[in-house]
C-alpha positions as semicolon CSV with decimal commas, in nm:
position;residue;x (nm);y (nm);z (nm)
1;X;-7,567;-0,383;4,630
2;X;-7,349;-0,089;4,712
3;X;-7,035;-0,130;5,009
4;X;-6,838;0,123;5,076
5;X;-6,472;0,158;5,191
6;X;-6,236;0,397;5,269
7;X;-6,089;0,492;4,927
8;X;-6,379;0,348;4,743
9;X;-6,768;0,274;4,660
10;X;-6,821;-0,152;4,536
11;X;-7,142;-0,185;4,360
12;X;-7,248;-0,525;4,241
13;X;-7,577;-0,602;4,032
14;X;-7,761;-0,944;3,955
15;X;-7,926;-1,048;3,629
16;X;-8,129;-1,307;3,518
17;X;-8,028;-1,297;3,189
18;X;-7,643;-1,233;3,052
19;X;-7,608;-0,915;2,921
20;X;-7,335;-0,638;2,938
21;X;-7,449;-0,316;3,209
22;X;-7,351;0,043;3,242
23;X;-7,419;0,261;3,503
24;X;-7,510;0,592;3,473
25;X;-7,414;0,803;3,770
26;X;-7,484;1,159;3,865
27;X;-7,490;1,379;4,199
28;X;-7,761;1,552;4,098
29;X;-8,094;1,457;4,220
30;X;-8,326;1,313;3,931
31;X;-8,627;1,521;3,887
32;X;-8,952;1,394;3,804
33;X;-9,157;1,593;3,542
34;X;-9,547;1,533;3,461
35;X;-9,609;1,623;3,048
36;X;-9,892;1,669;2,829
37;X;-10,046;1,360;2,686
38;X;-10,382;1,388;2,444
39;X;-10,627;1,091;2,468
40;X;-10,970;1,111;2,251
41;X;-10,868;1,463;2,223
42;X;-10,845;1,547;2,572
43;X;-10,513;1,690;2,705
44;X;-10,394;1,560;3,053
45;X;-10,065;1,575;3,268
46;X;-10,046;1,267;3,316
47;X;-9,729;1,129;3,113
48;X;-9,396;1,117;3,369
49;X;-9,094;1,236;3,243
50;X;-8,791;1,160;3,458
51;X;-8,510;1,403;3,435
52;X;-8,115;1,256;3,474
53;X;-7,813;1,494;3,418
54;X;-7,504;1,539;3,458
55;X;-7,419;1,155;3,458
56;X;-7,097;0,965;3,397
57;X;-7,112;0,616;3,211
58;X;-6,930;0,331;3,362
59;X;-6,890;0,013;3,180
60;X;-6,885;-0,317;3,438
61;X;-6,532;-0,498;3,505
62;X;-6,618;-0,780;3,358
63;X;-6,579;-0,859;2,994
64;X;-6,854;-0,985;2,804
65;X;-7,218;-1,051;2,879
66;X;-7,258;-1,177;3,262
67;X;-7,470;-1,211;3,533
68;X;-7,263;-1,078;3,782
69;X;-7,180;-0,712;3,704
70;X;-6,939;-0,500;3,915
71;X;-6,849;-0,144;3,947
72;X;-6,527;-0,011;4,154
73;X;-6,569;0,390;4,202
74;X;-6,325;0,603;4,407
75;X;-6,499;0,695;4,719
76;X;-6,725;1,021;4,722
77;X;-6,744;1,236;5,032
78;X;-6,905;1,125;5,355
79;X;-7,258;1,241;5,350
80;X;-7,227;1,292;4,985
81;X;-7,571;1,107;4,792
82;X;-7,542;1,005;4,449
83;X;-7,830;0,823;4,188
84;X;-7,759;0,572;3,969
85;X;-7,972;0,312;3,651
86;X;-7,840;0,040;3,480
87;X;-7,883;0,025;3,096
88;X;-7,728;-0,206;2,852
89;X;-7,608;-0,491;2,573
90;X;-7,755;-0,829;2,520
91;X;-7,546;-0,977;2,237
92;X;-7,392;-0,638;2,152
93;X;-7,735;-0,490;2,092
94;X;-7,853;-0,229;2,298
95;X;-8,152;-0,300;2,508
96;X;-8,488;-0,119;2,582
97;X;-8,486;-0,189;2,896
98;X;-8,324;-0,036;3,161
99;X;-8,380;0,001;3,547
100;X;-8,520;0,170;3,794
101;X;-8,329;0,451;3,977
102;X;-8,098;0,439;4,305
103;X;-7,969;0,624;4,549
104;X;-7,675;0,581;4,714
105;X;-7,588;0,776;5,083
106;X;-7,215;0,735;5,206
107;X;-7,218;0,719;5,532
108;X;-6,875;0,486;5,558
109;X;-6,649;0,670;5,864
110;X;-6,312;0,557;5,824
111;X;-6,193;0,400;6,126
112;X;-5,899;0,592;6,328
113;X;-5,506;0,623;6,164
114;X;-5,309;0,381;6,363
115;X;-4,979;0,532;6,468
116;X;-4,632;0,314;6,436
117;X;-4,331;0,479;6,652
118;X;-3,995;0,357;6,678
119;X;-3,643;0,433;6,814
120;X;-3,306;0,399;6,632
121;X;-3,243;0,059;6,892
122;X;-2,862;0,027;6,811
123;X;-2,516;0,148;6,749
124;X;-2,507;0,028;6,405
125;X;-2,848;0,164;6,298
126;X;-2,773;0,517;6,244
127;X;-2,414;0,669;6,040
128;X;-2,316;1,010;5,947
129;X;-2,119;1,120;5,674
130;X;-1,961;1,362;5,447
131;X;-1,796;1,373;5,170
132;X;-1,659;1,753;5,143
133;X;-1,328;1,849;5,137
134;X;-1,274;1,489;5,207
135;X;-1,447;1,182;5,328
136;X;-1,516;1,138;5,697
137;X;-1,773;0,898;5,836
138;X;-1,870;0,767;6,193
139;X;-2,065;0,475;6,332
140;X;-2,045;0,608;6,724
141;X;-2,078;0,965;6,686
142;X;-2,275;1,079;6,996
143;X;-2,420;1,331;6,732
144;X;-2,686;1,290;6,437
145;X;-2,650;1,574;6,242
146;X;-2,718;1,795;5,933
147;X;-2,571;2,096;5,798
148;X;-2,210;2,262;5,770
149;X;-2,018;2,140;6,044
150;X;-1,712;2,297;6,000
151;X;-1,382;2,387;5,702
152;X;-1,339;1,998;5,715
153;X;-1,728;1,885;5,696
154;X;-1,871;2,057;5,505
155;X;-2,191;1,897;5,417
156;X;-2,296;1,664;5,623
157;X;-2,543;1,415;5,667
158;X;-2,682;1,112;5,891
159;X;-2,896;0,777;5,817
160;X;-3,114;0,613;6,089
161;X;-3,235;0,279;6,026
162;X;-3,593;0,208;6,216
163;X;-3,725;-0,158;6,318
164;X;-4,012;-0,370;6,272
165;X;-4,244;-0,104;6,066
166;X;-4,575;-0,249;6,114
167;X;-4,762;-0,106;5,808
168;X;-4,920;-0,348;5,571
169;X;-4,857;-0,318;5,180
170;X;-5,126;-0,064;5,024
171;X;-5,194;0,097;5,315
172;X;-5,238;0,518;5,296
173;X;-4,987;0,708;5,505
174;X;-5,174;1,008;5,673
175;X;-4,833;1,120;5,810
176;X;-4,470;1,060;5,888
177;X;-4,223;1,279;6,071
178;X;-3,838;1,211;6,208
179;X;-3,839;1,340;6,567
180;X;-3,493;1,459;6,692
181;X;-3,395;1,597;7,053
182;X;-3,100;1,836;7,046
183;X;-2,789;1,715;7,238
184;X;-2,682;2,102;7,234
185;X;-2,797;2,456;7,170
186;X;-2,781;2,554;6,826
187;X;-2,835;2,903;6,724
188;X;-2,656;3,005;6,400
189;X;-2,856;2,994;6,076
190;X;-2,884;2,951;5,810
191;X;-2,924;2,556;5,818
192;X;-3,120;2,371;5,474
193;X;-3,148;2,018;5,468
194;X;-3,358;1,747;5,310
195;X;-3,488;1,422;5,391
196;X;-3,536;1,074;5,191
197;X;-3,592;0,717;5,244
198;X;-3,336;0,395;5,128
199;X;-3,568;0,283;4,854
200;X;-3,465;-0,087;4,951
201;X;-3,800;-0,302;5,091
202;X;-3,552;-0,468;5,381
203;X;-3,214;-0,211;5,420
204;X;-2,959;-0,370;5,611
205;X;-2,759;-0,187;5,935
206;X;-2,495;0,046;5,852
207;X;-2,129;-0,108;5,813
208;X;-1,880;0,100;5,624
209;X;-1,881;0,388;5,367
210;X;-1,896;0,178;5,112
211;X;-2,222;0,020;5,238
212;X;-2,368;0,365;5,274
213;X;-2,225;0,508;4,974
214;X;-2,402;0,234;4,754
215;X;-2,708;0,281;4,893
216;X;-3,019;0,423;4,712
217;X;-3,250;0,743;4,769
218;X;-3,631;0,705;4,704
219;X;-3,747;0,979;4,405
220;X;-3,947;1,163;4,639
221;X;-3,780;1,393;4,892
222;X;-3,865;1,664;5,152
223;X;-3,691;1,956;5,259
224;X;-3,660;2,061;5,587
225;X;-3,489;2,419;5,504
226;X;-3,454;2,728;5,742
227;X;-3,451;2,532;6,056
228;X;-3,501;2,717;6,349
229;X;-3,264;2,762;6,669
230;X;-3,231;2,467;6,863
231;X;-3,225;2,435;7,215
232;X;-3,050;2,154;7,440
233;X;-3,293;1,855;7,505
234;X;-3,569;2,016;7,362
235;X;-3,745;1,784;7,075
236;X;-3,791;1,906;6,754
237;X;-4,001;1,762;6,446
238;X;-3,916;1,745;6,069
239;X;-4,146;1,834;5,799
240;X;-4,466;1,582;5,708
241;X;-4,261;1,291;5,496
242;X;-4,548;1,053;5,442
243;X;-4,444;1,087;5,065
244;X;-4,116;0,890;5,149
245;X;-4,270;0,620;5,342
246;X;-4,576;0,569;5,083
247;X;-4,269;0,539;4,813
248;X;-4,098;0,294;5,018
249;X;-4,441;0,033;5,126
250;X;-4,562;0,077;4,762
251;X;-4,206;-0,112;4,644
252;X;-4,291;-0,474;4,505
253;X;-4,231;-0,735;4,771
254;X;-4,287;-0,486;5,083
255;X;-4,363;-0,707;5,365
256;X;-4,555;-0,566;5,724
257;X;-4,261;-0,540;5,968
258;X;-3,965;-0,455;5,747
259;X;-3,747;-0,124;5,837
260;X;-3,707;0,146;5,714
261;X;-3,378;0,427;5,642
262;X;-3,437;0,738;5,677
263;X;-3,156;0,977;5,583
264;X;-3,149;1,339;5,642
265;X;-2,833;1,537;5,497
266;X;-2,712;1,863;5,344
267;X;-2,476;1,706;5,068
268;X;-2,602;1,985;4,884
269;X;-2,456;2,184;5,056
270;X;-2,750;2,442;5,059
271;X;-2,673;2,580;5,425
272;X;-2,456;2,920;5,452
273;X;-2,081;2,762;5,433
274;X;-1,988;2,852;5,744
275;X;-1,893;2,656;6,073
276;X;-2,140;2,585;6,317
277;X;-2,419;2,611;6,057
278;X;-2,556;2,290;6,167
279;X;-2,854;2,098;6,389
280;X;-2,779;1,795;6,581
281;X;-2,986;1,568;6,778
282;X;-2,855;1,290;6,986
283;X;-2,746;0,934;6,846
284;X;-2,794;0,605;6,990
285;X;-2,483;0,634;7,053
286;X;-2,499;0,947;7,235
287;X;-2,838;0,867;7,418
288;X;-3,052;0,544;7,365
289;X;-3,345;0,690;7,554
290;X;-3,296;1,035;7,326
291;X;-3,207;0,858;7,001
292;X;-3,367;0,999;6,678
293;X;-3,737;0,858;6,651
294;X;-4,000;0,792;6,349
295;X;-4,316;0,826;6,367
296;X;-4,603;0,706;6,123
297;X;-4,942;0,754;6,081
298;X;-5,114;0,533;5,840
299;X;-5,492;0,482;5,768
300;X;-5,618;0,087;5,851
């Protein structure tokens, strides 16, 4: 019996007797050959020769001699054919038999990605900060913003914290991007910033520095470098960061519905260190309708 799936191809096989199975697997179509044979003396093509190359040799998951025996392969293309046999041990000893050949047509279409947006839905759930020359927060800026600001901050950065992320644990992310809309016009460059995720499976609202400061960065970032002029009200979307959200679902003890941070920042310091050098989009604070939005792609 084969199933197929969207990351993978289940096959299962029955036996009457216990015994221990491979398969042998190949993409290339077995050939069937016709060879001399001699009987009384007389030559015919009659003896069949069957031809199988190019073939990989997967032992069953299950241990010891069964009569179940299951395979788990990684999907192959859609409209991809592959042939298979089964050969293998009874009591450790190899056996003459073996079976007859199949064929295998994937024709599994994944369904559709489902898409999960969400809005920053209060004051408290996005924070910007800096840290250079000195330390200067907010909670109410009307602004969330990136970049050099100005002589007093220098690198700055904001969080966002997004509600109710419907994605079940395991699922693929086909995409992920942070959508801002400019509360101004912003023309100088040059402006290089990056993006990561709170690598936290249920992150809390923001509070106080010290909350933020103590928070942690998943492995994987993105940078969103070079950013073009931005122009009042207009939206604007970051760079593909479906590697942060896959690093943050794949966390032990992720649970369908959690939320997830987002922060995007220069504390780098990467941009030219100048003032002005800087995107913003609006806050919560300084729009609820226009606050900064996430939006995720994942496959069901």
């Amino acid at each position: 019996q084969f199933t197929d799936a969207v990351d993978s191809v289940t096959i299962v096989v029955t036996t009457d007797i216990p015994c221990h199975l491979y398969c042998r697997l190949t993409s290339t179509e077995p050939q069937i050959h016709t060879a001399s044979t001699l009987r009384r003396g007389v030559a015919f093509m009659s003896e069949l020769k069957f031809c199988f190359v190019s073939y990989e040799d997967n032992e069953q998951t299950e241990a010891g001699d069964t009569l179940i025996h299951t395979w788990v392969k990684p999907a192959w293309g859609f409209c991809v054919t592959k042939w298979c046999y089964f050969w293998g041990l009874v009591g450790g000893l190899v056996s003459p038999s073996t079976s007859p050949f199949f064929k295998f047509h994937n024709d599994y279409i994944a369904p559709p990605p489902v898409e999960v947006v969400r809005k920053v839905a209060a004051w408290t759930d996005d924070f910007t900060r800096s840290y250079v020359p000195a330390s200067w927060w907010s909670l109410n800026s009307p602004s969330f913003a990136a970049g050099f600001n100005t002589l007093d901050i220098k690198g700055q950065g904001s969080a966002a914290r997004f509600l109710n992320i419907t994605i079940p644990a395991g699922k693929i992310i086909v995409s992920a991007y942070l959508i801002l809309t400019a509360e101004g016009a912003y023309n100088n460059d040059t402006v290089n910033t990056r993006l990561r995720a709170e690598k936290k499976i249920n992150p809390l609202t923001f509070s106080t520095p010290g909350d933020f400061d103590a928070r942690a960065w998943t492995t994987a970032y993105i940078n969103w470098d070079a950013i073009a002029h931005w122009a009042l009200n207009v939206e604007y979307t970051s760079p593909n960061i479906k590697t942060l959200i896959q690093e943050v679902i794949g966390l032990p003890g992720w649970v369908n519905g959690n939320p997830i941070v987002i922060l995007w920042d220069d504390f780098q310091q990467r941009s030219s260190q100048a003032d002005a050098k800087i995107r913003a989009g609006y806050s919560y604070d300084g729009s609820w309708t226009k606050a900064p939005e996430l939006r995720i792609t994942y496959q069901p």
